[in-house]
C-alpha positions as CSV (number, residue, x, y, z in Angstrom):
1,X,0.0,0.0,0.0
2,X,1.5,3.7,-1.4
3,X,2.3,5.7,1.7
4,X,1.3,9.4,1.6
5,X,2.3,12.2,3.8
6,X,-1.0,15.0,3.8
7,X,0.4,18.5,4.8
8,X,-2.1,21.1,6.4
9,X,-4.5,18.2,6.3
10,X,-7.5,20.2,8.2
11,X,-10.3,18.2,8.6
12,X,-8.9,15.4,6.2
13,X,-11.1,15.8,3.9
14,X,-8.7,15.0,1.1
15,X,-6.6,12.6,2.9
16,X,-10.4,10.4,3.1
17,X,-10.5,10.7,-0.6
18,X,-7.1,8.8,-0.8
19,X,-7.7,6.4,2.3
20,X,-10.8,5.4,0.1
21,X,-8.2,4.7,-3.1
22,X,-6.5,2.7,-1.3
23,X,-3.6,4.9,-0.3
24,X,-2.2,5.1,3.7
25,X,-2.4,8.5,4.7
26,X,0.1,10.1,7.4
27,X,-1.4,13.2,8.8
28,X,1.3,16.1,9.2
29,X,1.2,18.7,12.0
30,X,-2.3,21.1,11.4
31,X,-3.0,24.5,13.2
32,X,-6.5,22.9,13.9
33,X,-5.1,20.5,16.4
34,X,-2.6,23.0,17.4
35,X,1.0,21.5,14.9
36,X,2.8,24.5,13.3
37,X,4.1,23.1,9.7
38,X,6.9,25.1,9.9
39,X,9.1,23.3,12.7
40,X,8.1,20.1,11.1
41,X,10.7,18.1,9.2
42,X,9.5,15.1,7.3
43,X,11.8,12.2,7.4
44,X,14.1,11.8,3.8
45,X,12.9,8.4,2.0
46,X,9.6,7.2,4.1
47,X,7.1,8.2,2.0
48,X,5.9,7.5,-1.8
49,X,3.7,10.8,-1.7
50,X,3.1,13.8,-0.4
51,X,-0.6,15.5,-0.6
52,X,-1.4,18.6,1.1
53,X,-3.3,22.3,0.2
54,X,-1.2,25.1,2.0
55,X,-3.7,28.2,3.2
56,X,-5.9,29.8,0.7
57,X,-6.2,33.5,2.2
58,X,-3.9,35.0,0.8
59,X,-4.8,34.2,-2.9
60,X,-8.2,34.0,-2.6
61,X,-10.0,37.0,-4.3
62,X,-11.3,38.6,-1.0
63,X,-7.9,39.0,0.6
64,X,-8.2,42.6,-1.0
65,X,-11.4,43.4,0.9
66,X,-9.4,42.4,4.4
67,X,-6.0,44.4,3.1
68,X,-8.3,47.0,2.1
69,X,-9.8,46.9,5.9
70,X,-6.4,47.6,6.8
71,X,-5.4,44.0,8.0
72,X,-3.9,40.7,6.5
73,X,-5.1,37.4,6.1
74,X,-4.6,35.1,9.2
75,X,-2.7,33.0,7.1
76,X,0.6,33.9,4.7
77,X,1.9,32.4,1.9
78,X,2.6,28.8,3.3
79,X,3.4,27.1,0.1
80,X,7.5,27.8,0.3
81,X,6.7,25.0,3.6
82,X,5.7,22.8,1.5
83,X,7.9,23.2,-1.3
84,X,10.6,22.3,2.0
85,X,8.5,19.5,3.4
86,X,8.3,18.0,-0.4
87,X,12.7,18.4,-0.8
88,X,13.1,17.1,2.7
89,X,10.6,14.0,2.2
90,X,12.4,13.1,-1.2
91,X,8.7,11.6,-2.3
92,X,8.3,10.3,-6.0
93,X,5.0,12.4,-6.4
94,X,3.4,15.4,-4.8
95,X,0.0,16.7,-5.5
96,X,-0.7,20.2,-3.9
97,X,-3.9,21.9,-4.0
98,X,-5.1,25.5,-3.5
99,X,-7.4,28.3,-4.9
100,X,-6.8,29.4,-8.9
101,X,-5.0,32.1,-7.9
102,X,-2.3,30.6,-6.2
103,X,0.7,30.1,-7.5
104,X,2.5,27.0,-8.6
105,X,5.2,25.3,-6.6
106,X,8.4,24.7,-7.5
107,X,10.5,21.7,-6.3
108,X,13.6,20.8,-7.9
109,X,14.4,17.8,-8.8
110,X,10.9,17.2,-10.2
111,X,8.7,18.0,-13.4
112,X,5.4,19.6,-12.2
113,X,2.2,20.4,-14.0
114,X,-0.7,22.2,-12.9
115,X,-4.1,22.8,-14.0
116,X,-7.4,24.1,-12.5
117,X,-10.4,21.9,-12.3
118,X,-13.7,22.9,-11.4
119,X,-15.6,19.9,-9.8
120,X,-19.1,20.3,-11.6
121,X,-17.3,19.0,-14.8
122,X,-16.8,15.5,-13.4
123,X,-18.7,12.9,-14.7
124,X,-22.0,12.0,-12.8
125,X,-21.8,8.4,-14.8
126,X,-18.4,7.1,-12.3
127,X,-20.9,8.0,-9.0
128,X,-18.3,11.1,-8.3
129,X,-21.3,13.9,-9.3
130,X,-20.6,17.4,-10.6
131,X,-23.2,19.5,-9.1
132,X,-21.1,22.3,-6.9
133,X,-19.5,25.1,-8.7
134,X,-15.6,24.7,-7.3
135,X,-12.6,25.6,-9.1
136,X,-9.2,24.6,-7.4
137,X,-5.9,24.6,-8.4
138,X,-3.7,21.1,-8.7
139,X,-0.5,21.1,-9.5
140,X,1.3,17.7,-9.7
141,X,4.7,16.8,-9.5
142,X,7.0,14.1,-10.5
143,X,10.9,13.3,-9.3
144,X,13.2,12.9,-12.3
145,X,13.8,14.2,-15.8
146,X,11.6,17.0,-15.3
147,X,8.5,15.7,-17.6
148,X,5.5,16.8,-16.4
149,X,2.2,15.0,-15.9
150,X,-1.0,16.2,-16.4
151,X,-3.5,13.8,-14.7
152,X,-6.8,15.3,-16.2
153,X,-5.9,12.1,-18.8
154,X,-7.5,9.5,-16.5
155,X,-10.3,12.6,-14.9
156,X,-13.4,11.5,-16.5
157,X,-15.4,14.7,-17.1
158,X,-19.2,15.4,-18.1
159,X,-19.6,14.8,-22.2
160,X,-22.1,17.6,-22.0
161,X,-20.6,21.3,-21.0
162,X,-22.9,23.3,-19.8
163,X,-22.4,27.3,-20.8
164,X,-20.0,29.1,-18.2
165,X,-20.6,32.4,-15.8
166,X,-22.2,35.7,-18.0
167,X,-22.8,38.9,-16.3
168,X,-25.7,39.2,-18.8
169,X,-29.0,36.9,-19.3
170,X,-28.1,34.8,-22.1
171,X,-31.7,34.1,-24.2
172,X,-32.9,33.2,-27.8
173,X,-35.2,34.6,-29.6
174,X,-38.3,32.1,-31.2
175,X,-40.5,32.7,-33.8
176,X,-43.7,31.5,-32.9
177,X,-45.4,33.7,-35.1
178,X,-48.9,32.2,-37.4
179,X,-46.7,32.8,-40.6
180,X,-43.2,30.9,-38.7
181,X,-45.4,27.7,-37.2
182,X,-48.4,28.1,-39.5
183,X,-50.8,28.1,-36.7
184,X,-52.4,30.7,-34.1
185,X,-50.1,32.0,-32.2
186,X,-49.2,31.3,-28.8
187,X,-50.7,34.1,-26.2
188,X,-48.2,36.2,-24.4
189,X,-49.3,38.8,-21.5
190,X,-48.2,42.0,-21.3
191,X,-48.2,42.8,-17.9
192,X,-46.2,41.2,-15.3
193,X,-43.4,43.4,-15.2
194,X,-42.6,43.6,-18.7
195,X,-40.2,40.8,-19.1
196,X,-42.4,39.2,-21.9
197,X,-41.8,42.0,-24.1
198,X,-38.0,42.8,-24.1
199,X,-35.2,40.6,-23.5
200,X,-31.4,40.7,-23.4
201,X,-29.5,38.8,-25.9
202,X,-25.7,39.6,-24.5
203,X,-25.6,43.0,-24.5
204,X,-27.9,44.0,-27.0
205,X,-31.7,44.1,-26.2
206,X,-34.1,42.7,-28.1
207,X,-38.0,43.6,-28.7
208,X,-40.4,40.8,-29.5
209,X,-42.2,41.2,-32.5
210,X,-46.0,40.2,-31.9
211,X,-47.3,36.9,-31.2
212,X,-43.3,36.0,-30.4
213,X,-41.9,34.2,-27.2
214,X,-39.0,34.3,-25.9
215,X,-37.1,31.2,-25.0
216,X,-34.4,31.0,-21.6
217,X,-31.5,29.3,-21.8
218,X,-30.4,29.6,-19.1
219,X,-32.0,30.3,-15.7
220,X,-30.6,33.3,-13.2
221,X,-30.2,33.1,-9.5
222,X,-29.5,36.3,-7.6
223,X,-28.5,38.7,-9.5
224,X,-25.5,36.4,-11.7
225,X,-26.4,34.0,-14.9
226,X,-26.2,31.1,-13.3
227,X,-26.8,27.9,-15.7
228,X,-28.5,25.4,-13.9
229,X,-30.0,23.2,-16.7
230,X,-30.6,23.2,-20.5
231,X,-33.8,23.9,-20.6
232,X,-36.7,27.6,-20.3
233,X,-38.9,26.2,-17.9
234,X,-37.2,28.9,-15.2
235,X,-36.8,26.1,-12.7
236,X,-33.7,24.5,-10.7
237,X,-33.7,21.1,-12.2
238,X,-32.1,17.9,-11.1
239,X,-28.0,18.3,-11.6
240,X,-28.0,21.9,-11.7
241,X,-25.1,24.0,-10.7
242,X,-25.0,25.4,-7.4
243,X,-22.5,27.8,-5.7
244,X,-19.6,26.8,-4.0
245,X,-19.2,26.1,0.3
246,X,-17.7,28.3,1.3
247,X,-16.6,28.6,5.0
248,X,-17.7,32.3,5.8
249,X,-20.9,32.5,4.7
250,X,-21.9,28.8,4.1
251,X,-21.4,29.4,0.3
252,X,-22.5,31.5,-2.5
253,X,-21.4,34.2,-5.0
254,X,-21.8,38.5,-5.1
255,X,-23.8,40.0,-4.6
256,X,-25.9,38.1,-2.5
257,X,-24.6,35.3,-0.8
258,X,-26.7,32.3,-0.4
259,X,-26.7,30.6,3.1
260,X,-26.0,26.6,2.9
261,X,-27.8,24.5,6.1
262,X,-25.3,22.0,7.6
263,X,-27.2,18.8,5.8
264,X,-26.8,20.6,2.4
265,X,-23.4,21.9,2.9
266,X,-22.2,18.1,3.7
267,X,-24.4,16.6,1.0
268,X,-22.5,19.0,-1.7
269,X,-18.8,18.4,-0.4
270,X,-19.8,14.3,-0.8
271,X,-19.9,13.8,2.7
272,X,-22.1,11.4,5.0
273,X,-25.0,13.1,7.4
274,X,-23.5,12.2,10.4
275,X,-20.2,13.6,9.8
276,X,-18.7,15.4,12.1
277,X,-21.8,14.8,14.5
278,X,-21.7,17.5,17.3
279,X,-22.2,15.2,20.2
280,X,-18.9,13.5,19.2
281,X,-16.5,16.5,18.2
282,X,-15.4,19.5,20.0
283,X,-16.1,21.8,17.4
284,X,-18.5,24.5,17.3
285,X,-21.2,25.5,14.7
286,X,-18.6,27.6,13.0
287,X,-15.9,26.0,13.3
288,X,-17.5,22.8,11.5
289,X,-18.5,25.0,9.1
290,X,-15.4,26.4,8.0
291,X,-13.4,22.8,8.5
292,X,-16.0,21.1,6.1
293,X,-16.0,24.5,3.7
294,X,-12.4,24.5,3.3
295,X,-11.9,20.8,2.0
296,X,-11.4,19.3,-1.0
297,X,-15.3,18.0,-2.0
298,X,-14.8,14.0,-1.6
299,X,-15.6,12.8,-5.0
300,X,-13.0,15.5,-6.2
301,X,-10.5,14.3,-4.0
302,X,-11.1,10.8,-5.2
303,X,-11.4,11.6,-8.9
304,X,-7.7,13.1,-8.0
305,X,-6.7,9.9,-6.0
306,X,-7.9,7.4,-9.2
307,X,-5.7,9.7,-11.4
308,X,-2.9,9.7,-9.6
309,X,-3.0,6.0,-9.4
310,X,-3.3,5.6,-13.0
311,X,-0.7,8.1,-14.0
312,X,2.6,6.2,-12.0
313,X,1.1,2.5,-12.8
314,X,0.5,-0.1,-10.3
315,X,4.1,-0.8,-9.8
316,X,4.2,2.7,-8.1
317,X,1.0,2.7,-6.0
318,X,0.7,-0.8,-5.1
């Protein structure tokens, strides 16, 4: 059995996702249980891998609000540590994961490629699901010549792509007119608000002739395009895209954030109902919250365990 080292392991959320692939997982020192990474020094040879997402904060896109408060993110740039950890460990792999932003580390000895992946294009078929919207940043190393491997060639994604983010409501225009379907045609209102008799196609809006509809595309929550579905019907439908968990606010995007209960907020990271059950840990409410919210989703982390497998070859792994 492959024996991994996980650095800032949190909750071990990740670390699951490779106990599950059949990997051993040694946990490093975490500031949640009270271990500073930074007097830690990883023994040279032990270890086949080494896993581990260094602190977000400061490349996440609302350390400018904080710096702008005057302050800094709890958390520095802790991904030099784990550059060390990697040289002093001497592993034949590393996999490091933070947010897009976040630069790529550099070990030497070892080729490295990296890649963002956002978890809603993996393929529901292989029981992993793709239903939170979560970009993260993987970059994967290899000890050798330098050639790097990009493991999205064993990722299964979703066939079908469904359109990304647009600040404007993306519709289409249809001709129901008498002379267009040769019938009567269909009856429209005009009241309600309007929204029946001009629409915005990009940024360029569009007036209805008579007797036309006007067909959605894609369905808008808050005040963002979000698509949900292929479809006009205007509701969520099964699969749809949600916002990300996020630890702060339980998830969501500007300009309104949208507020996750604890069942959900498990349920979208692949998690079972009873984890972290309150009458068995010492966290509180926020604190679970933000330990949860700041993990790799499960089926992510296991999509990124099966790769990893594939990509050195049983030889490597077993």
């Amino acid at each position: 059995m492959s024996l991994v080292l996980s650095l800032f392991p949190g909750i071990g959320l990740l670390d699951m996702a490779f106990e599950l692939e059949g990997f051993c997982v040694v946990r490093g020192p975490d500031v949640l249980w009270g271990g500073d990474v930074r007097r830690f020094h990883p023994p040279p040879g032990r270890f086949d891998g080494v896993i581990g997402g260094p602190p977000c904060q400061s490349f996440s896109p609302l350390a400018n609000l904080v710096r702008a408060k005057g302050y800094e993110p709890r958390f520095g740039n802790l991904i030099p540590e784990f550059e060390r950890c990697v040289a002093d460990a001497g592993p034949g792999w590393f996999l490091m994961e933070n947010v897009p932003r976040a630069p790529q580390p550099v070990v030497p000895g070892y080729g490295a490629f990296s890649f963002v992946f956002d978890y809603c294009t993996l393929d529901s078929g292989d029981g992993l699901g793709h239903e939170q919207e979560r970009k993260r940043r993987f970059t994967f190393g290899v000890r050798g010549d330098g050639t790097a491997v990009d493991l999205r060639r064993w990722i299964q994604q979703a066939a079908l792509m469904l359109p990304g983010r647009s600040g404007a409501i993306t519709q289409t225009l249809v001709d129901n007119s008498a002379a267009a379907k040769g019938r009567v045609p269909a009856v429209t209102s005009s009241e309600g608000g309007g929204h029946n008799l001009r629409q915005r196609v990009g940024s360029v809006v569009h007036t209805p002739a008579p007797g036309q509809r006007v067909r959605t595309q894609a369905v808008t929550r808050a005040r963002e395009a979000v698509p949900v579905a292929l479809g006009g019907s205007g509701k969520v439908k099964p699969g749809a895209r949600v916002p990300a968990v996020v630890g702060a606010h339980g998830g969501g995007h500007r300009p309104k954030l949208v507020v996750y209960r604890w069942e959900e907020m498990l349920r979208l990271q692949g998690l079972p109902p009873d984890f972290l059950d309150p009458k068995l840990t010492p966290f509180t409410v926020e604190g679970r919250r933000k330990a949860v919210a700041n993990g790799v989703p499960l089926p992510m982390g296991r999509a990124l365990a099966r790769a990893v497998r594939a990509a050195l070859g049983p030889e490597q792994t077993a």
